[in-house]
mmCIF file of the N, C-alpha and C atoms, coordinates in Angstrom:
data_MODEL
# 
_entry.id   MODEL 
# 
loop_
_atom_site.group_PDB 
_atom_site.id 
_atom_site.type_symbol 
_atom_site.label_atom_id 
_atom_site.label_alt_id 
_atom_site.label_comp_id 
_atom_site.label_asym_id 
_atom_site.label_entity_id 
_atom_site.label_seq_id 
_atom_site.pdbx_PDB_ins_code 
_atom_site.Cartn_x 
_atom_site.Cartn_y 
_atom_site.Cartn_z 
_atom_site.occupancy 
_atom_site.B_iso_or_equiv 
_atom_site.pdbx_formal_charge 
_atom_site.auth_seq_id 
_atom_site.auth_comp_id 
_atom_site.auth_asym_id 
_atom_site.auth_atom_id 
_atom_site.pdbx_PDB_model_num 
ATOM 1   N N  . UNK A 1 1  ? 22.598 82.952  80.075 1.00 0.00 ? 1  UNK A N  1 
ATOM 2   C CA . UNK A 1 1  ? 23.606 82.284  79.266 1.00 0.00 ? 1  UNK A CA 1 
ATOM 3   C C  . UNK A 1 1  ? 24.687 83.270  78.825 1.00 0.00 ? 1  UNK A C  1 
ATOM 4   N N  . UNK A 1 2  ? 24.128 84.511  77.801 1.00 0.00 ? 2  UNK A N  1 
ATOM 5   C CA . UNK A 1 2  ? 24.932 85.449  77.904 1.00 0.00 ? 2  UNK A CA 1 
ATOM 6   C C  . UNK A 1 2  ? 26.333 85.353  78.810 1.00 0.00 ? 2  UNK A C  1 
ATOM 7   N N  . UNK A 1 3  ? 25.579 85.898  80.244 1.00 0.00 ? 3  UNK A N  1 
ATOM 8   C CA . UNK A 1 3  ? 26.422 86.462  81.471 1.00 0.00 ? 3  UNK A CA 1 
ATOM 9   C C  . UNK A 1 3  ? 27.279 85.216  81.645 1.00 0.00 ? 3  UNK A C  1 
ATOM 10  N N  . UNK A 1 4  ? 26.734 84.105  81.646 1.00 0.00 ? 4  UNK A N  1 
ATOM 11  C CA . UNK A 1 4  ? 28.142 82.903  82.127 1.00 0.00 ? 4  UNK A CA 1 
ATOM 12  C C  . UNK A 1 4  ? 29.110 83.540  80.604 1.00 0.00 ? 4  UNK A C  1 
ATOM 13  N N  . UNK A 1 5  ? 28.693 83.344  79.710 1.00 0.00 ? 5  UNK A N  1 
ATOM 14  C CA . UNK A 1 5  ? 29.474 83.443  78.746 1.00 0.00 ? 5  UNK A CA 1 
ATOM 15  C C  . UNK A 1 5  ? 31.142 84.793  79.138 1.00 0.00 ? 5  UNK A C  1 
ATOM 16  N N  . UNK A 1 6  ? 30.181 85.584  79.728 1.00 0.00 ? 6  UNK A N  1 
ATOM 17  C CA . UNK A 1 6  ? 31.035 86.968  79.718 1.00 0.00 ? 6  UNK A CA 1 
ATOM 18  C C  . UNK A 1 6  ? 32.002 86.751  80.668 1.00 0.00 ? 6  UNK A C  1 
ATOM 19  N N  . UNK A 1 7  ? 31.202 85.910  82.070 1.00 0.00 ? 7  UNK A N  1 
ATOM 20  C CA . UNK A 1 7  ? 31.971 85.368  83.013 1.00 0.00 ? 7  UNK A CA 1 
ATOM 21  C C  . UNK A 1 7  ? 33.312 84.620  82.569 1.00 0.00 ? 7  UNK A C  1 
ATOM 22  N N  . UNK A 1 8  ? 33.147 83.545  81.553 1.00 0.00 ? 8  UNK A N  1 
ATOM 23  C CA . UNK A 1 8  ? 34.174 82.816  81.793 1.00 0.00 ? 8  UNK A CA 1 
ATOM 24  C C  . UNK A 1 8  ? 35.315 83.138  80.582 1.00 0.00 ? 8  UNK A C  1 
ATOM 25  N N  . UNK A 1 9  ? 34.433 84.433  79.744 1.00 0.00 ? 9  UNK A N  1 
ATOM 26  C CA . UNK A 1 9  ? 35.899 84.789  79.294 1.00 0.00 ? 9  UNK A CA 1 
ATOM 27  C C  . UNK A 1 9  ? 36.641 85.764  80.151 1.00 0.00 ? 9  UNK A C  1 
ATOM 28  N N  . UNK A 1 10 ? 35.979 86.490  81.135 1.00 0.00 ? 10 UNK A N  1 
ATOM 29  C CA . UNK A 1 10 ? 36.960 87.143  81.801 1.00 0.00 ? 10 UNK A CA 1 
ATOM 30  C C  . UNK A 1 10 ? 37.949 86.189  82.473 1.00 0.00 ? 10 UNK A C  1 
ATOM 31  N N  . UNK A 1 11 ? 37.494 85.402  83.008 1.00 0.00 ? 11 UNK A N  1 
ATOM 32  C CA . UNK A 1 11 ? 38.048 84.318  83.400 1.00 0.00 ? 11 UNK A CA 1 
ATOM 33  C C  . UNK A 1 11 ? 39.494 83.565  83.160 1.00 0.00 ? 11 UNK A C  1 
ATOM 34  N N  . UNK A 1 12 ? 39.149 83.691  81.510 1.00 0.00 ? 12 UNK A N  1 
ATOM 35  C CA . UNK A 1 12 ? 40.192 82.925  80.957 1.00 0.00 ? 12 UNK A CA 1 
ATOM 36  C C  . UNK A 1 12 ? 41.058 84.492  80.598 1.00 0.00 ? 12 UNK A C  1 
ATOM 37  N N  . UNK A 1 13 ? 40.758 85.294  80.976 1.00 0.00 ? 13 UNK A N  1 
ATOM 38  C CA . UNK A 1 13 ? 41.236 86.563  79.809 1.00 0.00 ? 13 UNK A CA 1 
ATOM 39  C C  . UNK A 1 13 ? 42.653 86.565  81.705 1.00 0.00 ? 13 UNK A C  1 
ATOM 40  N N  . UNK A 1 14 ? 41.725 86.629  82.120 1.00 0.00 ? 14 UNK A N  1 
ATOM 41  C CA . UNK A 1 14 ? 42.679 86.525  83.744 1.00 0.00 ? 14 UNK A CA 1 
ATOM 42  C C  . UNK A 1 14 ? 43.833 86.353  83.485 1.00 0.00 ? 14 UNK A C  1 
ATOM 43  N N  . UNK A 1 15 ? 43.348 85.093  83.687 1.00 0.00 ? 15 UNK A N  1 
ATOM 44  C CA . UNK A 1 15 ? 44.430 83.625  83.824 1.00 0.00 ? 15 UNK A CA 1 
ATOM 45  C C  . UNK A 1 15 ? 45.456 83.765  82.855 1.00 0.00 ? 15 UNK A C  1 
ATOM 46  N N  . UNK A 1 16 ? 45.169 84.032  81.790 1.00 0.00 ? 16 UNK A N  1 
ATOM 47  C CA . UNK A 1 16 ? 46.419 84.537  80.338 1.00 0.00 ? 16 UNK A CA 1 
ATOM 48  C C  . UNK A 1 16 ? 47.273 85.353  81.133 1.00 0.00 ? 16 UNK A C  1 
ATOM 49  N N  . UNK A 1 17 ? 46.735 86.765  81.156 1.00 0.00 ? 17 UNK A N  1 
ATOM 50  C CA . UNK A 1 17 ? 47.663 87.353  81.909 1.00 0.00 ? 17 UNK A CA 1 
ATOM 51  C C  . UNK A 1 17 ? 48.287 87.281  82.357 1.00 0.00 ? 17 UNK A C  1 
ATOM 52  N N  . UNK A 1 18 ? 48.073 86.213  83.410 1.00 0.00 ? 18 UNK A N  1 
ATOM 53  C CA . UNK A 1 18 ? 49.028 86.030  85.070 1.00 0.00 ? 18 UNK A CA 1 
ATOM 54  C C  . UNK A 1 18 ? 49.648 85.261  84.289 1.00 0.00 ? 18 UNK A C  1 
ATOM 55  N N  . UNK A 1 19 ? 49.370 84.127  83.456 1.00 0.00 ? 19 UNK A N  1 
ATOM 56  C CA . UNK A 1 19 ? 50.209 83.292  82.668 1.00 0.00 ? 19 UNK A CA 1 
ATOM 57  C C  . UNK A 1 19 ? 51.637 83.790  82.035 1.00 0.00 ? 19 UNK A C  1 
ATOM 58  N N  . UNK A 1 20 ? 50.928 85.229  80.778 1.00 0.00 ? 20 UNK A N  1 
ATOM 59  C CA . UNK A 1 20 ? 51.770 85.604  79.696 1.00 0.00 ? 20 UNK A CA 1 
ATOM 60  C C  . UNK A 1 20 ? 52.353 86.652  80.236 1.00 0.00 ? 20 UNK A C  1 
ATOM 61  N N  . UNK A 1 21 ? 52.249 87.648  81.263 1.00 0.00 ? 21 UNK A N  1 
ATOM 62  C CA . UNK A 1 21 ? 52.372 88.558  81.531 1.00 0.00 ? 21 UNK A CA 1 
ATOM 63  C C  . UNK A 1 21 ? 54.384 88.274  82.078 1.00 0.00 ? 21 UNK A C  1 
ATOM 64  N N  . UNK A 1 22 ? 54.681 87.505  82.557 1.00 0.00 ? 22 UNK A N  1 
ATOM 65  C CA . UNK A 1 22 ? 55.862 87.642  82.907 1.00 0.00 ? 22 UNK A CA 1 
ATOM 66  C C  . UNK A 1 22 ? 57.199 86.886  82.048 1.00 0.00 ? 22 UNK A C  1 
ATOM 67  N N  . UNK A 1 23 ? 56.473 85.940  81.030 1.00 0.00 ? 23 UNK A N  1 
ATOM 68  C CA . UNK A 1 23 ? 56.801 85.622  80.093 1.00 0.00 ? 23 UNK A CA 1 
ATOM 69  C C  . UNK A 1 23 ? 57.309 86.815  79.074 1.00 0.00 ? 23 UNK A C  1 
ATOM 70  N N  . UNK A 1 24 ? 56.842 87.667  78.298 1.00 0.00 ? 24 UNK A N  1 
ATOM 71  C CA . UNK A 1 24 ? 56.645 89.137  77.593 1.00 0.00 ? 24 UNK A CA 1 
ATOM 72  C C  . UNK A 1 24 ? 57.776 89.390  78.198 1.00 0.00 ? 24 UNK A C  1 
ATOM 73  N N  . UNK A 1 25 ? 57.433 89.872  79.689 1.00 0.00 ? 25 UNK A N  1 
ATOM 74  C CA . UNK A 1 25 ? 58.656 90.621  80.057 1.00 0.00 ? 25 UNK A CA 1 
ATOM 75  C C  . UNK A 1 25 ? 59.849 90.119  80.193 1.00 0.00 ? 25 UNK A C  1 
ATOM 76  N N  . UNK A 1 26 ? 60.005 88.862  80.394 1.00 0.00 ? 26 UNK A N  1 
ATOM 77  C CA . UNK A 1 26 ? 61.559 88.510  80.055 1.00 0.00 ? 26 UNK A CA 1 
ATOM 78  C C  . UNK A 1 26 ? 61.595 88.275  78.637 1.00 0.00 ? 26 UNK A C  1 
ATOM 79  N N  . UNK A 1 27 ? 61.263 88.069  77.681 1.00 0.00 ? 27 UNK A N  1 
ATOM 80  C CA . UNK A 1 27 ? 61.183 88.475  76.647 1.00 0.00 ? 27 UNK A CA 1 
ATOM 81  C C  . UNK A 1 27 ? 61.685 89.584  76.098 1.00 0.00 ? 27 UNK A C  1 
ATOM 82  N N  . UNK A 1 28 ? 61.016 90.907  76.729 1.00 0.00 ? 28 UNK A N  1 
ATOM 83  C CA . UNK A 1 28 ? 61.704 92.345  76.529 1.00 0.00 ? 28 UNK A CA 1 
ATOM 84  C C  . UNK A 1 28 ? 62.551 92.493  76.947 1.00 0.00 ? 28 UNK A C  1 
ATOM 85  N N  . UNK A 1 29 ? 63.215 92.225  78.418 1.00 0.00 ? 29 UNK A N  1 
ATOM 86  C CA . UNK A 1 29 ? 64.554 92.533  78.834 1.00 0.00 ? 29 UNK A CA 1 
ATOM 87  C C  . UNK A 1 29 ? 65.506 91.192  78.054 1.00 0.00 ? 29 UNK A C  1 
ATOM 88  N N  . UNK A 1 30 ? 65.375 89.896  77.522 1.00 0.00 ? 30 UNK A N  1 
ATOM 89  C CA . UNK A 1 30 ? 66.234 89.708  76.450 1.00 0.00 ? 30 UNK A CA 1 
ATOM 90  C C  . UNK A 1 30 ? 66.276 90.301  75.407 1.00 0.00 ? 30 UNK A C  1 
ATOM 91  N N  . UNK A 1 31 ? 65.275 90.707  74.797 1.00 0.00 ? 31 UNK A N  1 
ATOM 92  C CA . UNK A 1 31 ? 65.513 91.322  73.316 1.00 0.00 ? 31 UNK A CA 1 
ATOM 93  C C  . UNK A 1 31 ? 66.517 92.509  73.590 1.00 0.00 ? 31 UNK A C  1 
ATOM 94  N N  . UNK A 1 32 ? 65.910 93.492  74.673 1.00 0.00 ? 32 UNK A N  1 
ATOM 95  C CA . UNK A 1 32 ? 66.519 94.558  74.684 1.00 0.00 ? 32 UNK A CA 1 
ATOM 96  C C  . UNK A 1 32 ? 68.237 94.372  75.243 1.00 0.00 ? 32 UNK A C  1 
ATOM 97  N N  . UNK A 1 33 ? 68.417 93.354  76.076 1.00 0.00 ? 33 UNK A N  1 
ATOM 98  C CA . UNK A 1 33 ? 69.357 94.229  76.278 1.00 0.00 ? 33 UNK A CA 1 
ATOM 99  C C  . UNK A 1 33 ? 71.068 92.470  75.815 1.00 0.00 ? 33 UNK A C  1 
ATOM 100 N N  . UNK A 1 34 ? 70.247 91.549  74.741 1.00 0.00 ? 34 UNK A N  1 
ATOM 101 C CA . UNK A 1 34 ? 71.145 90.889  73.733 1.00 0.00 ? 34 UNK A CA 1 
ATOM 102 C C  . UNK A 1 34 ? 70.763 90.977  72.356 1.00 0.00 ? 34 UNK A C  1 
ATOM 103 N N  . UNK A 1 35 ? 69.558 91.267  71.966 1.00 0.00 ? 35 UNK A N  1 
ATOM 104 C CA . UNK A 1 35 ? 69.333 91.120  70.891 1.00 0.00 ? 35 UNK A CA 1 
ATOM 105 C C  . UNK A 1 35 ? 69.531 92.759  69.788 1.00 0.00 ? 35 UNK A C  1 
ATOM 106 N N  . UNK A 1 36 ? 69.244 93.418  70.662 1.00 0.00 ? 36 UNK A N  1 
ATOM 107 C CA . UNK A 1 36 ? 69.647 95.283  70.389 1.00 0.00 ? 36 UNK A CA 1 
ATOM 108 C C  . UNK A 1 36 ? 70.200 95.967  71.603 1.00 0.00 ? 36 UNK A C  1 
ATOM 109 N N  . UNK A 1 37 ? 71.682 95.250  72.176 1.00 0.00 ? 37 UNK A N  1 
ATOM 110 C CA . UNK A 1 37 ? 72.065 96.067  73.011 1.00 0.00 ? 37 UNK A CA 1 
ATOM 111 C C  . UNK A 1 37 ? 72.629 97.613  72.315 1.00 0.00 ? 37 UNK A C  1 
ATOM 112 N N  . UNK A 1 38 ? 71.852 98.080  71.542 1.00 0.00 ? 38 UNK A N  1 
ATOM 113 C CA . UNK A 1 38 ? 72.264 99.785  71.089 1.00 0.00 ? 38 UNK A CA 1 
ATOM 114 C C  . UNK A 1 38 ? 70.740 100.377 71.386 1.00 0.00 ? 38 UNK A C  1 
ATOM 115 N N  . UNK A 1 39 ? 70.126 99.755  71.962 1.00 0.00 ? 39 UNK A N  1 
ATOM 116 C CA . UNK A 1 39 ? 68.947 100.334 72.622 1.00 0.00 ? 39 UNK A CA 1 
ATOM 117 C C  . UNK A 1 39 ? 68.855 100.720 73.807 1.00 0.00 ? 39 UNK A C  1 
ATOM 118 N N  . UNK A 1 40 ? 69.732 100.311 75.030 1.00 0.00 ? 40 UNK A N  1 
ATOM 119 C CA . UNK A 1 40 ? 69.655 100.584 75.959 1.00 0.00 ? 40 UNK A CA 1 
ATOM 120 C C  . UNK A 1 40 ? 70.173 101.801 76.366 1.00 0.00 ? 40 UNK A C  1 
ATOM 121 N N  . UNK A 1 41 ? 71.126 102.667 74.836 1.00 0.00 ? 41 UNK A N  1 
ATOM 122 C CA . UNK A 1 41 ? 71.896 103.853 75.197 1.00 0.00 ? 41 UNK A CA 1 
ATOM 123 C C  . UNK A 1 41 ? 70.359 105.136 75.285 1.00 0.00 ? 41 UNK A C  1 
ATOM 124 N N  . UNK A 1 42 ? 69.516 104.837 74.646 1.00 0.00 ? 42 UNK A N  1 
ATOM 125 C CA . UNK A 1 42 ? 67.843 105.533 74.429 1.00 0.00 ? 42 UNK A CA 1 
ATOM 126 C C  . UNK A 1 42 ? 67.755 105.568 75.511 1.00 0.00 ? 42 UNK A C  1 
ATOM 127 N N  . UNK A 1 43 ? 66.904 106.392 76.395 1.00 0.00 ? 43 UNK A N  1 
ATOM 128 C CA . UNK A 1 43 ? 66.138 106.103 77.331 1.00 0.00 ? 43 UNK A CA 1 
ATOM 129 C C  . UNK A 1 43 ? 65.584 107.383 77.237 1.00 0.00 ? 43 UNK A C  1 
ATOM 130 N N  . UNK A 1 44 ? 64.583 108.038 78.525 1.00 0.00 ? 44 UNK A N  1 
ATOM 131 C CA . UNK A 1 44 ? 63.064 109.087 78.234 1.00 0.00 ? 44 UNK A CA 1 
ATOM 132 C C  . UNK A 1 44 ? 64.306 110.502 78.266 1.00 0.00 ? 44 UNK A C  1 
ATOM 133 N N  . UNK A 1 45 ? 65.573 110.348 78.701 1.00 0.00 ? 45 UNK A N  1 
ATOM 134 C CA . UNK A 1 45 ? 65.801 111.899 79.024 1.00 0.00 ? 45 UNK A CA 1 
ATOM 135 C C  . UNK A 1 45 ? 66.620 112.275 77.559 1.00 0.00 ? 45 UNK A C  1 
ATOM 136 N N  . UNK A 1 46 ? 67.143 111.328 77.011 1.00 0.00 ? 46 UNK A N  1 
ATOM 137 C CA . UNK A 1 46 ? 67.521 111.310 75.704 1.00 0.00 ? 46 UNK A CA 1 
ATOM 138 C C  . UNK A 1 46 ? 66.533 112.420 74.817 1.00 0.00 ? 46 UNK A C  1 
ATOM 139 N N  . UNK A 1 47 ? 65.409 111.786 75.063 1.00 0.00 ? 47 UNK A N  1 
ATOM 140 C CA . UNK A 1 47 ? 64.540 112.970 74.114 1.00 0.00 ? 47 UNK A CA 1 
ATOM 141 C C  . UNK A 1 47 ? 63.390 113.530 74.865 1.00 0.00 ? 47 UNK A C  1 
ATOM 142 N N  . UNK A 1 48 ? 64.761 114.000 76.735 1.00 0.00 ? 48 UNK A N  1 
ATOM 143 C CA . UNK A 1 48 ? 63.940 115.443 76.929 1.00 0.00 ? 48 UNK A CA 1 
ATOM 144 C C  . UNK A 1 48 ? 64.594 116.274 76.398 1.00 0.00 ? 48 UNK A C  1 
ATOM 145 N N  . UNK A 1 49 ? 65.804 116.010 76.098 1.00 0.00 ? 49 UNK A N  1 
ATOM 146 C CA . UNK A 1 49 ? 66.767 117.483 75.534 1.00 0.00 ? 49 UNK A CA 1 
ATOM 147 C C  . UNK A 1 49 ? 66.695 117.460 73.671 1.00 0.00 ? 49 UNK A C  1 
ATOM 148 N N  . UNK A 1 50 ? 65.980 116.612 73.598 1.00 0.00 ? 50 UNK A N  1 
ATOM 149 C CA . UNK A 1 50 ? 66.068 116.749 71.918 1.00 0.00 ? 50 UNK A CA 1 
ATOM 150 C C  . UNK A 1 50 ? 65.170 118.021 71.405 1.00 0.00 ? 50 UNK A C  1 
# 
C-alpha cells in the first residue's frame, strides 16, 4: 500500500511539472522583461567585475 502510495505521488509530482513548468517560465520572461525592465541591464558578468 505504502509503495502504490509513493507511486502515484510521483506520478502526480510528474505531471505538475510538465504542466507548471512552462507556465513559470513565461511568467519569468514577462515579469522580467515588462514588469522590471531595469533588470535585464544585471546579468552574471555584471558581478564578475564587481
Amino acid at each position: 500500500m505504502n509503495a502504490l502510495i509513493h507511486e502515484n505521488a510521483k506520478q502526480i509530482a510528474k505531471e505538475a511539472y510538465i504542466y507548471a513548468f512552462p507556465m513559470l517560465m513565461d511568467y519569468r520572461f514577462a515579469f522580467a522583461s515588462f514588469l522590471m525592465p531595469d533588470l535585464q541591464d544585471v546579468n552574471v558578468t555584471n558581478f564578475a567585475r564587481a
